[in-house]
C-alpha positions in Angstrom: 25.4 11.3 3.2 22.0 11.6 1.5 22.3 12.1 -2.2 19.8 13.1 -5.0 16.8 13.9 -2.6 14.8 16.5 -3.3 12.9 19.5 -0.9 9.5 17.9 -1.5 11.0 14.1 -0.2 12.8 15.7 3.1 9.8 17.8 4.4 7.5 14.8 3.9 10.0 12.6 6.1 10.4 14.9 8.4 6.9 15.7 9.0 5.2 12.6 8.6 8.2 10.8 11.2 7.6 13.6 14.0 3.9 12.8 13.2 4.5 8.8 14.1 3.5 8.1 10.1 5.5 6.8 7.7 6.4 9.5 4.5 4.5 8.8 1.2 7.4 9.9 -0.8 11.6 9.5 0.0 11.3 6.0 1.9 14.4 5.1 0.1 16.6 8.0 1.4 16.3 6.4 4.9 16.1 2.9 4.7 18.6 0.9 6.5 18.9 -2.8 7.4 16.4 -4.0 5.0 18.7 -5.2 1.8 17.8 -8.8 1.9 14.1 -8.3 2.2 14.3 -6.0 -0.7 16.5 -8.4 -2.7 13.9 -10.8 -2.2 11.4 -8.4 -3.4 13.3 -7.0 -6.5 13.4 -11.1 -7.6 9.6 -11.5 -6.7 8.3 -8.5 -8.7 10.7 -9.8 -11.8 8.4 -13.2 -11.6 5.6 -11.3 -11.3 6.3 -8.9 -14.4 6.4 -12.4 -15.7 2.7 -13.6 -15.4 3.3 -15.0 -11.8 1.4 -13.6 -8.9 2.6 -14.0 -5.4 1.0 -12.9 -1.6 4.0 -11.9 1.0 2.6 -11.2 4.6 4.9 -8.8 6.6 5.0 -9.4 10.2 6.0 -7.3 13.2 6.0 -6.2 16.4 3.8 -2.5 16.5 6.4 0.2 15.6 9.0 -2.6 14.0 8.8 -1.1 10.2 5.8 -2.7 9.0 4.3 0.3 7.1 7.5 1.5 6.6 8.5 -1.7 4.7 5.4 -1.7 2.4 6.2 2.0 1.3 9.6 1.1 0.5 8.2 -1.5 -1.8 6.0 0.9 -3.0 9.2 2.7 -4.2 10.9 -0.5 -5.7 7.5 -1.8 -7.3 7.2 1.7 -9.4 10.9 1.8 -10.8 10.2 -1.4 -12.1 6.9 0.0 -13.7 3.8 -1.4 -11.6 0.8 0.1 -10.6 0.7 0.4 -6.7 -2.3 0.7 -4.4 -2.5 1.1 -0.5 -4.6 0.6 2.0 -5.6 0.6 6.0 -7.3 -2.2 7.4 -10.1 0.1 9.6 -13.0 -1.0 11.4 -15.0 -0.2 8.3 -12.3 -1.1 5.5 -12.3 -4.9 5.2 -11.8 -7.5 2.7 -15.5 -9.5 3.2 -18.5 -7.8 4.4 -22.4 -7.3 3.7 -22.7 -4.4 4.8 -20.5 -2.1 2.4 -17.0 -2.5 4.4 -15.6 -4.6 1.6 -16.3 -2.2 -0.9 -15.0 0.9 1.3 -12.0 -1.2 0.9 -12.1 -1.7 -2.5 -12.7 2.8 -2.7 -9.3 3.1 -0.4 -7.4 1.2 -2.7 -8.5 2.8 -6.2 -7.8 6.3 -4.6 -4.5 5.4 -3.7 -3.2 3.9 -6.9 0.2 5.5 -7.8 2.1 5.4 -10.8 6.2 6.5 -11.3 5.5 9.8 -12.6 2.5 10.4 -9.4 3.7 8.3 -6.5 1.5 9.8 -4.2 -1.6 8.3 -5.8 -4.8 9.5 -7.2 -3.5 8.2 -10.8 -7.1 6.4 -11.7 -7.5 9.2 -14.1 -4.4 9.8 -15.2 -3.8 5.5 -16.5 -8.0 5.7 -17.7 -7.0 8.5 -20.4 -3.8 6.8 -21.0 -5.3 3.9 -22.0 -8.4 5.4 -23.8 -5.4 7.4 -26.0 -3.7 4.0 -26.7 -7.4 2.5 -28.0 -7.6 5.6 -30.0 -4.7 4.9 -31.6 -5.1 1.3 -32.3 -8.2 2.4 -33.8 -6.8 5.0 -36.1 -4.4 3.3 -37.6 -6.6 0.2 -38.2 -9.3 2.2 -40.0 -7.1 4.7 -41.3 -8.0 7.7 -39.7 -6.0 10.4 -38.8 -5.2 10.2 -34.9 -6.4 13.8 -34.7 -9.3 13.2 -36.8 -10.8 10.5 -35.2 -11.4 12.4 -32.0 -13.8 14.6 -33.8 -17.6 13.6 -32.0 -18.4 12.0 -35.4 -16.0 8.8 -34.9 -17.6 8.7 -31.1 -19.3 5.3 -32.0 -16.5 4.1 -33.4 -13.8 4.3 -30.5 -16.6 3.2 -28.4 -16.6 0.3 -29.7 -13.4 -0.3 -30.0 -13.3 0.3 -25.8 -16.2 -2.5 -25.6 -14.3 -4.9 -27.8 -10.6 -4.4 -26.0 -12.5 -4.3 -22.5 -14.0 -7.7 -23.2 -10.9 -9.2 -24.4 -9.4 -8.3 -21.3 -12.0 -8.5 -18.5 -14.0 -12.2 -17.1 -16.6 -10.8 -14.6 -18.6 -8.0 -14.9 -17.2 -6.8 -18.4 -20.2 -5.5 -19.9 -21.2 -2.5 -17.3 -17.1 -1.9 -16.8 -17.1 -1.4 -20.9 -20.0 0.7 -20.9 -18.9 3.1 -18.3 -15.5 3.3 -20.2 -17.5 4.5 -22.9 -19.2 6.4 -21.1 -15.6 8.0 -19.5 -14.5 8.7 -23.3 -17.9 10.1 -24.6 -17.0 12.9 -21.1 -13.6 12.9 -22.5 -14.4 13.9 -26.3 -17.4 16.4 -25.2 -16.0 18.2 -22.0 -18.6 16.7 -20.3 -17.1 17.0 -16.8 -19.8 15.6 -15.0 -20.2 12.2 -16.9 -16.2 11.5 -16.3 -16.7 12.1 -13.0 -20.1 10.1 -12.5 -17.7 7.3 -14.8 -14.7 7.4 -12.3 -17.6 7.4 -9.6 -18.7 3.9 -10.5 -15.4 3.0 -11.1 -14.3 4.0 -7.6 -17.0 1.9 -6.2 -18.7 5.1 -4.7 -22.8 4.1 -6.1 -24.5 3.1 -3.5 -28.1 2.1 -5.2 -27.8 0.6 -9.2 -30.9 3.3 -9.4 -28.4 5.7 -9.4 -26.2 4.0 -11.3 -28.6 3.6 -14.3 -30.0 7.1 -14.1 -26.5 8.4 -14.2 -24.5 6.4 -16.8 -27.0 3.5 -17.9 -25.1 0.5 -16.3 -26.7 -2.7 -14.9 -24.5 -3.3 -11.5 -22.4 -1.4 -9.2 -19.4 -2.8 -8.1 -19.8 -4.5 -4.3 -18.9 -6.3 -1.9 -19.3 -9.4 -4.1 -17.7 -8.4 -6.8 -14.9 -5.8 -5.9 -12.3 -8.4 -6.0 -13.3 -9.6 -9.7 -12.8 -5.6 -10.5 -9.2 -5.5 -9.0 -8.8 -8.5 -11.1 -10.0 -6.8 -14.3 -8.3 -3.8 -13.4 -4.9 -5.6 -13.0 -5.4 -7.1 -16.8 -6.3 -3.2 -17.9 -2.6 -2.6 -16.5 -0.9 -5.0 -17.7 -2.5 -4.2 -21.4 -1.1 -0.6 -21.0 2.1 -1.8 -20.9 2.6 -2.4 -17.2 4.4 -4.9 -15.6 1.9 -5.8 -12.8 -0.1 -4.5 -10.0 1.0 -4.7 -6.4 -1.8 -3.8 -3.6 -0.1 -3.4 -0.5 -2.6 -3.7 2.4 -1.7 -2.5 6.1 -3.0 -2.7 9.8 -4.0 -6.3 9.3 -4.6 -6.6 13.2 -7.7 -4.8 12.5 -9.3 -7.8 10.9 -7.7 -9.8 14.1 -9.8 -7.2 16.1 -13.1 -8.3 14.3 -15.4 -9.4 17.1 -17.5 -11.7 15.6 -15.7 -15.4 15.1 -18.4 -15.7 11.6 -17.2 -12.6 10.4 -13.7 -13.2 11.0 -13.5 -16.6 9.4 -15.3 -15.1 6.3 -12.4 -12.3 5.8 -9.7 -15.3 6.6 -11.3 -17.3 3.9 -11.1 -14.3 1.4 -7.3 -13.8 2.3 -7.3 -17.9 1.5 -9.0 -17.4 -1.5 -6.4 -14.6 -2.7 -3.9 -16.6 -1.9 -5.2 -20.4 -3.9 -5.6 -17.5 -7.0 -2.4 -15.9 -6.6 -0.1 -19.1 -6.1 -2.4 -21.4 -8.6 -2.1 -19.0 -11.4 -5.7 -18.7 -11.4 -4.4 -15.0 -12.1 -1.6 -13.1 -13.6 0.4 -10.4 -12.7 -1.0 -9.4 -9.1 0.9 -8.9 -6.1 -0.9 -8.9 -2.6 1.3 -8.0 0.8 -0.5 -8.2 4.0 0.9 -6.2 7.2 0.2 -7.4 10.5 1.0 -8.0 14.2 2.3 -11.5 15.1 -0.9 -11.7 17.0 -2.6 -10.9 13.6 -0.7 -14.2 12.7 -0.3 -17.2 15.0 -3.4 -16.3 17.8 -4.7 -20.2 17.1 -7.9 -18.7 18.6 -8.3 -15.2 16.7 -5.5 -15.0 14.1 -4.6 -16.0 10.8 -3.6 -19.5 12.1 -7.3 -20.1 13.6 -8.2 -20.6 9.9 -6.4 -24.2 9.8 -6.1 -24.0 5.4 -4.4 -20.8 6.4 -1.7 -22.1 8.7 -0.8 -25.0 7.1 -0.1 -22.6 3.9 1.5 -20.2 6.5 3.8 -21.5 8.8 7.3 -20.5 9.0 10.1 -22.6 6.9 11.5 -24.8 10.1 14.6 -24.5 8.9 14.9 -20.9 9.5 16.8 -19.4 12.2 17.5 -15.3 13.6 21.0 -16.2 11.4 19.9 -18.3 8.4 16.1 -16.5 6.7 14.2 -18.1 4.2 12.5 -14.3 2.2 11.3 -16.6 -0.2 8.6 -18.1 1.6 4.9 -16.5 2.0 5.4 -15.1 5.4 8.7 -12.9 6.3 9.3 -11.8 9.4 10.5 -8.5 10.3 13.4 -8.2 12.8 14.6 -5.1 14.7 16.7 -3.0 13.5 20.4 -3.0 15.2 22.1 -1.0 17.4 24.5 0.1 14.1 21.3 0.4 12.0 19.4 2.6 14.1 22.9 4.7 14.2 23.0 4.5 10.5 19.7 5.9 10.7 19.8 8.9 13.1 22.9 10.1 11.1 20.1 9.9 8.0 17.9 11.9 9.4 20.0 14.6 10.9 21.4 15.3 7.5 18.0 15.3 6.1 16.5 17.6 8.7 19.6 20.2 8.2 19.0 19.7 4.7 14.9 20.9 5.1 15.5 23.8 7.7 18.8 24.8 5.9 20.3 24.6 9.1 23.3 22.5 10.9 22.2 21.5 15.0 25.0 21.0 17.1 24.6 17.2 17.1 27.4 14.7 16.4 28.1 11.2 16.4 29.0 11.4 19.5 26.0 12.7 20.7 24.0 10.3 18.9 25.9 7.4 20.5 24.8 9.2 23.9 20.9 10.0 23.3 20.6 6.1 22.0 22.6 5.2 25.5 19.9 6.9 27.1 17.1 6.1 25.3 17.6 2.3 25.2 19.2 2.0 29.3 15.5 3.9 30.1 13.5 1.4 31.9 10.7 0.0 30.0 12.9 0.2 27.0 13.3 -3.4 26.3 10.1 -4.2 26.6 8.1 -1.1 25.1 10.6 0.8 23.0 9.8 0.8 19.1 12.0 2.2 16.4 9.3 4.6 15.5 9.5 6.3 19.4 13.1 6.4 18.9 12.9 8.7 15.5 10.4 10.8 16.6 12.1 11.7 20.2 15.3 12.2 18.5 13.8 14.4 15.6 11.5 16.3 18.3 14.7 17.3 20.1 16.2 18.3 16.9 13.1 21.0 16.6 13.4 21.6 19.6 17.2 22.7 19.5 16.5 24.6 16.2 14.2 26.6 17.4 16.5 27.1 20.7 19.7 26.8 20.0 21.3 27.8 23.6 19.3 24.7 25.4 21.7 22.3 26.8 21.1 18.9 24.1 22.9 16.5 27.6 19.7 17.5 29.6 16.9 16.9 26.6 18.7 13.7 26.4 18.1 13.1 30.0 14.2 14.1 29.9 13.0 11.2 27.4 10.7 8.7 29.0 9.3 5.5 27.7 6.1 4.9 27.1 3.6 1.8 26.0 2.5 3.1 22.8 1.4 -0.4 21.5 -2.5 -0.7 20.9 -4.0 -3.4 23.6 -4.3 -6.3 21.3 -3.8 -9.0 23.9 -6.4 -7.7 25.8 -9.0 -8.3 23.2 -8.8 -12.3 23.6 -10.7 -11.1 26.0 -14.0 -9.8 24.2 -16.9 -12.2 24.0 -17.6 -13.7 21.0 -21.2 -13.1 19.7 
């Protein structure tokens, strides 16, 4: 049943499921009931390879796939050759701040960029020397230098500026200090200077704090902010794309966190920054970028706290009216996630137990039969309408898999018989509650 996937991919799923996290690697090997949302995506992605830029917001019930749905475009965005990024919404990651919280954001997402050939991010480095070869080469062949040649410390000058002139073609705001600590990245690169690359990939990170330090350590003017990270992701994205790239997606998650932001000022300031993304996105005020938002429905139609108290926002926002539980519209900017069927989460289970064999090189007494009974139980458990999540599901039903393992002689009927249901949804509703400062 599960084809092509490697040791590496089924201990990450199994481990990051039993841990209530969704795997970095092998989404794809257990993905079930998701085709037209993917379909949508695969046609989305192709306008965006394009020069289009688009802004999807995923929305959920906690536990409903979310983060799972984001990874799986993760997976689909790299085989058609983008640049992926993702990042948590935290109570000290956000997208507008003044004190430093936008720019933490900004640091989350350049540590998680991924590429095809390193999906599990920390590929800053790896596209930086890729494209710093691709200006040495231009540059060799225009002055008619040998490629090897021309890396000797004596053409330094030369390729530097070749970066500055490339980098300014490409970038709007904030060019100049970007350039220089390009330069400043290569002049690391040709000298084994380990320290300057890093103290580069430092300010490229968004990890200076002071522009003291900035200037002591590489000579630059600015450090990228919380003004100015977004004009970076910008420049970034046009960086990509000039590599050869077909785009860059930046998948952000745990959007309810902004929700969660106490302050109604504060709040409206990161709405208007999503509005702002969006007006660039769908204006083509910018090319090639792909935003996807993750959130609660809470996150989305509160009219007092959500993304619909922001009335520019929910005029752009609300769902086709057209659309029905039968007849979707995945083409619009918001697409809602449904749960997964009885059939799907069936489909599922059967996934997973051939995957968990597969990582223990075992086989546990468990057939379909007996999935068909632990879902009977599982779902006729009281408080499971209202509280169970497809993510409690997996993670019982892989826990007594490691459980039988490990003891084969137990009796499976009776583990079956032990699950409880449990409210494992944060208290979101309750927070309407918080005074407003």
């Amino acid at each position: 049943m599960i084809e092509n996937i490697k040791p590496k991919e089924a201990t990450s799923i199994i481990n990051s499921l039993i841990g209530g996290v969704v795997p970095k690697i092998g989404v794809q090997h257990i993905t079930v009931g998701r085709s037209e949302e993917i379909n949508a995506v695969v046609s989305a992605l192709e306008d965006v390879k394009n020069g289009h830029s688009m802004v999807k917001f995923w929305i959920g019930d906690f536990g409903s796939g979310k983060s799972f749905i984001l990874h799986l475009l993760n997976t689909v965005a790299l085989k058609q050759k983008f640049v992926v990024a993702n990042a948590d919404f935290t109570p000290d990651n956000r997208l507008y701040s003044n004190d430093g919280k936008g720019v933490a954001l900004y640091t989350a997402i350049m540590d998680n960029i991924a590429i095809q050939t390193k999906p599990e991010g920390g590929a800053l480095p790896t596209l930086m020397e890729k494209w710093i070869e691709q200006v040495i080469t231009k540059t060799a062949a225009e002055n008619n230098i040998s490629p090897m040649v021309v890396r000797d410390k004596t053409y330094l000058p030369l390729i530097q500026t070749a970066i500055m002139k490339t980098i300014n073609e490409l970038t709007d705001a904030g060019g100049f200090d970007f350039g220089t600590v390009v330069m400043k990245y290569y002049e690391g690169y040709i000298n084994d200077d380990e320290l300057l690359r890093r103290n580069a990939l430092k300010w490229l990170k968004g990890e200076y704090s002071t522009k003291t330090e900035a200037r002591q350590d590489l000579g630059v003017r600015e450090v990228i902010n919380d003004l100015n990270y977004y004009d970076m992701l910008k420049n970034f994205c046009k960086l990509f794309v000039s590599m050869g790239y077909s785009g860059f997606m930046i998948n952000l998650d745990e959007a309810i966190n902004l929700y969660k932001i106490s302050t109604s000022a504060m709040r409206g300031k990161n709405y208007e920054k999503i509005l702002s993304i969006y007006n660039d996105c769908f204006q083509g005020k910018i090319e090639n970028l792909f935003f996807n938002f993750a959130g609660t429905k809470e996150f989305l139609e509160n009219e007092r706290r959500g993304l619909f108290s922001y009335n520019a926002l929910k005029t752009r926002l609300e769902t086709n009216k057209f659309e029905t539980a039968d007849i979707r519209d995945f083409a619009q900017p918001v697409i809602r996630l449904l749960p997964l069927d009885n059939n799907e989460i069936f489909v599922l289970l059967k996934k997973l137990k051939a995957i968990f064999d597969f990582n223990y090189k075992t086989e546990i007494d468990i057939n379909d039969q007996d999935m068909l009974q632990f879902m009977e139980e599982i779902f006729n458990k009281p408080g499971a309408a209202e509280f169970l999540t497809p993510r409690e599901v997996i993670r019982d039903f892989l826990n007594i898999l490691n459980i039988l393992r490990q003891n084969p002689g137990l009796d499976k009927n009776r583990l079956f018989a032990e699950i409880q249901i449990s409210d494992e949804r944060p208290d979101d509703v309750l927070i309407d509650g918080i005074e407003e400062l």
